[in-house]
N, C-alpha and C positions, 0 to 999 in steps of 0.2 A: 421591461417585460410586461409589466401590469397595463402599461399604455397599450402595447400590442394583443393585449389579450381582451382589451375593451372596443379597441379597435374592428378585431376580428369579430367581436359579439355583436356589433352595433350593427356591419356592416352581415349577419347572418338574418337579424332579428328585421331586417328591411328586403330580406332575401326573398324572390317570390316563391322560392322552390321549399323555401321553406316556410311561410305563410302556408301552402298549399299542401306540405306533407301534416302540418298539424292540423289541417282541416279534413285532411283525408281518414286521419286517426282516430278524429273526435266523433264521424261521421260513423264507421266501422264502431268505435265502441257504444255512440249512443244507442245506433240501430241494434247490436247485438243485445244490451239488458232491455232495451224497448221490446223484440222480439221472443226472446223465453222470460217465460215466469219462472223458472229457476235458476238461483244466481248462479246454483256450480255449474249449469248448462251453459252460461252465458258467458262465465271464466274460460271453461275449457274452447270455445270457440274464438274468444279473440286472446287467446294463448294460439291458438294455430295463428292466425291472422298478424299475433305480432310478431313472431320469429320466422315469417316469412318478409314481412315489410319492411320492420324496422334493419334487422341485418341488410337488406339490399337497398335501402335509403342509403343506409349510412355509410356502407362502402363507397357505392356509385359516387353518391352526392360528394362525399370527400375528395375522390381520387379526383373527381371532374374541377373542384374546387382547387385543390393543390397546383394541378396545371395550368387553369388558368389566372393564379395566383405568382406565378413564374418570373414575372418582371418586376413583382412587387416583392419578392424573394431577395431576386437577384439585388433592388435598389437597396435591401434591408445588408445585404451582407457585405453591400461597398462601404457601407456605415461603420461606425467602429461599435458592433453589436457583434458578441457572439453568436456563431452559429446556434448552437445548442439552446440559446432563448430564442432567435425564433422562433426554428421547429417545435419547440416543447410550447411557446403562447401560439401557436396555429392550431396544434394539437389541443392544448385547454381552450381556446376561444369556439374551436369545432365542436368541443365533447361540452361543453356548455350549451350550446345553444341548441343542440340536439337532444342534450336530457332536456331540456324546457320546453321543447316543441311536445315531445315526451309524456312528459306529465300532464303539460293542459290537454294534450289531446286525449289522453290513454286513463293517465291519473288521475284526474278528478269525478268521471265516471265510475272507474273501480273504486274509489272511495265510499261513491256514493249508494254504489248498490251490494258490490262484493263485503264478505265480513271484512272488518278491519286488517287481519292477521295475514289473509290472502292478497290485500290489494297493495298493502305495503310489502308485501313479497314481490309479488308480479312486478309494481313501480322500478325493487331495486332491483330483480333481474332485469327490469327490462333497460334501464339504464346502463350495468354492468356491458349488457348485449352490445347495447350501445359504442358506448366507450371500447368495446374490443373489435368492432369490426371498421371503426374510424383508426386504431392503430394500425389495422391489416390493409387497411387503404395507404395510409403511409409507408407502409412494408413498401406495398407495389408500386406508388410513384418512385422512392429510393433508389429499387433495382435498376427503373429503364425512364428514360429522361423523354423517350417516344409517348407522345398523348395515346393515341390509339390501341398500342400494348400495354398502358398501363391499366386505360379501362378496363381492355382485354383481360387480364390477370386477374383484375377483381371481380369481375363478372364469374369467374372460373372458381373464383375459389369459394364467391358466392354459392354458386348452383353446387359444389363440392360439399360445402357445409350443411347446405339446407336438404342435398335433394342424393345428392350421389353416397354420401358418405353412410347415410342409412339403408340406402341399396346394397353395400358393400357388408353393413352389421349381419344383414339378414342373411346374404351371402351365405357369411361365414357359420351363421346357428342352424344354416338347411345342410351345411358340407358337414359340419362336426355336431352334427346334434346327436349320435349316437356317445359324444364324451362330454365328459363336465368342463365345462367352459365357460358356466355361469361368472364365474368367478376373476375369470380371462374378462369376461364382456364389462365387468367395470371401469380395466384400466384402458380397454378399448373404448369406450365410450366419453373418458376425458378426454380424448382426442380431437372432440368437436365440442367448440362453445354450445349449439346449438342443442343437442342432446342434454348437456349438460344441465342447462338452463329449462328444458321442459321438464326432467325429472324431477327437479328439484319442487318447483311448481305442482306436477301431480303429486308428489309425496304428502305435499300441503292440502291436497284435497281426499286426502283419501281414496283414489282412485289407479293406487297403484296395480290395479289387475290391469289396468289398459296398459300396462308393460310389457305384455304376456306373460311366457314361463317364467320369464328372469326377476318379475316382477316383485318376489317374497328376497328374492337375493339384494335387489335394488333397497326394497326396505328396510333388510336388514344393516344393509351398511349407509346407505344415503340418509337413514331415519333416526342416527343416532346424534349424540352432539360432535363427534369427531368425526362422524361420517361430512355433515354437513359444512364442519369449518373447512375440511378437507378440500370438500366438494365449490367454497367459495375461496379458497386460496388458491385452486386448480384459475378457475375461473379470473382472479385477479393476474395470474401468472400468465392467461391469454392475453389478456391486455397491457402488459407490460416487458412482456419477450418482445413482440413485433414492433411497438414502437422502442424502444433499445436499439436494438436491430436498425431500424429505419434511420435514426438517431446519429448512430454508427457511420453508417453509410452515405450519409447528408454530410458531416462531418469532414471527411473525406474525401467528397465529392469536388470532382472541377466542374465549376458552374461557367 
C-alpha cells in the first residue's frame, strides 16, 4: 500500500496540471496581499478565490485522473492486492499531493502576511475542502464507468456546491422570511462543504455581519467550542461518507 501511495505521489508531484494548479495559486495569493494593505481584505478575497478553485481542481483533476488511471487499476487488481488498498492509496496518494500543491501555493503566503491564527485556519479548511471534494470525485467515477458522465456528474455537483446550492439558501430565507428559520438555516447549511468552510473562516475574522440576518445566529452556535467541533466533524463526515461509498461500490464492481 505505501508502494502505491508513493507511487501515486511521484507520479502527481511530475504532473503538469499540477505544477500549473500550484502556480496558479501562488499567483492568486501573492497578488492578493500584494494588492490591499489590509490583511483581512486580502483573506476575505482569496477566501472567495479558494473555494471556488480549489473545490473545482480537485474534483475535475481527480475524476479525470481516476479514468485515465483505468488500466493501471485494472493491472493493480489482477495482482493479488486488495481492492480496498488500492482505491484507499489513489485516494491518499491524490489527497497528498493536492494538500502540497496547497500549501505552497496558498500556504506560505497566508503565513506570511495573514495573523498566524487565521492562516493556519484557512491552510486546514482549505485542505479539509480538499480532501472532500477528491472523495466526491471518486463517488462519481464508482457510479458510472463512462469517462464523459463521470466528468459530467462532478462538474454538476461542482457548480451545485459552489454556486446553486446558495441560490436555493436564499431561496428559501426570501419564501419564509416572515418565520424563524434562522435556526432551520444551520442544519441547512451543513449540507454543503462549501458554506460550511467559509463560515467557519469569517467567524475567524470577525466579520460575521457579512452573513446577513442569520449572522448573530451563525455566531452564536458556530462560535462556540461545540459549535465549532460540530461544525468540523460535520465537515470530516463530508469526506469520509463519499469515499466509503465510492469504496463500496469499487469493491463490488465488475472491472
Amino acid at each position: 500500500m505505501n508502494r502505491l501511495i508513493k507511487f501515486v505521489v511521484l507520479d502527481m508531484i511530475k504532473n503538469r496540471t499540477i505544477l500549473g494548479y500550484t502556480l496558479l495559486l501562488a499567483i492568486f495569493s501573492w497578488s492578493v496581499f500584494g494588492l490591499e494593505d489590509n490583511a483581512t481584505k486580502g483573506v476575505l478575497t482569496l477566501l472567495n478565490i479558494m473555494l471556488l478553485i480549489v473545490p473545482l481542481v480537485s474534483i475535475i483533476f481527480s475524476t479525470i485522473y481516476i479514468y485515465n488511471s483505468s488500466e493501471f487499476i485494472d493491472l493493480m487488481v489482477s495482482q493479488p492486492v486488495k481492492r480496498s488498498k488500492i482505491w484507499t492509496s489513489l485516494f491518499i496518494g491524490l489527497s497528498i499531493s493536492q494538500i502540497l500543491a496547497f500549501v505552497v501555493g496558498v500556504g506560505i503566503p497566508l503565513l506570511l502576511f495573514a495573523p498566524i491564527n487565521i492562516a493556519l485556519s484557512m491552510i486546514s479548511v482549505g485542505c479539509i475542502v480538499s480532501i472532500i471534494f477528491i472523495a466526491i470525485a471518486f463517488l462519481a467515477c464508482a457510479i458510472t464507468h463512462d469517462k464523459s458522465k463521470g466528468i459530467g456528474v462532478s462538474i454538476m455537483l461542482w457548480l451545485y456546491f459552489a454556486l446553486l446550492f446558495d441560490g436555493l439558501v436564499l431561496f428559501l430565507l426570501f419564501q419564509f422570511a416572515d418565520y424563524p428559520i434562522e435556526h432551520i438555516m444551520i442544519g441547512i447549511t451543513m449540507l454543503s462543504p462549501i458554506d460550511m468552510a467559509r463560515i467557519l473562516i469569517l467567524l475567524q475574522l470577525n466579520v460575521s455581519a457579512l452573513l446577513g440576518h442569520t449572522g448573530a445566529i451563525f455566531t452564536d452556535f458556530f462560535g462556540t467550542i461545540i459549535g465549532t467541533f460540530i461544525s468540523t466533524f460535520v465537515l470530516c463526515l463530508w469526506a469520509i461518507i463519499p469515499f466509503y461509498l465510492s469504496l463500496r461500490m469499487f469493491n463490488k464492481k465488475d472491472l
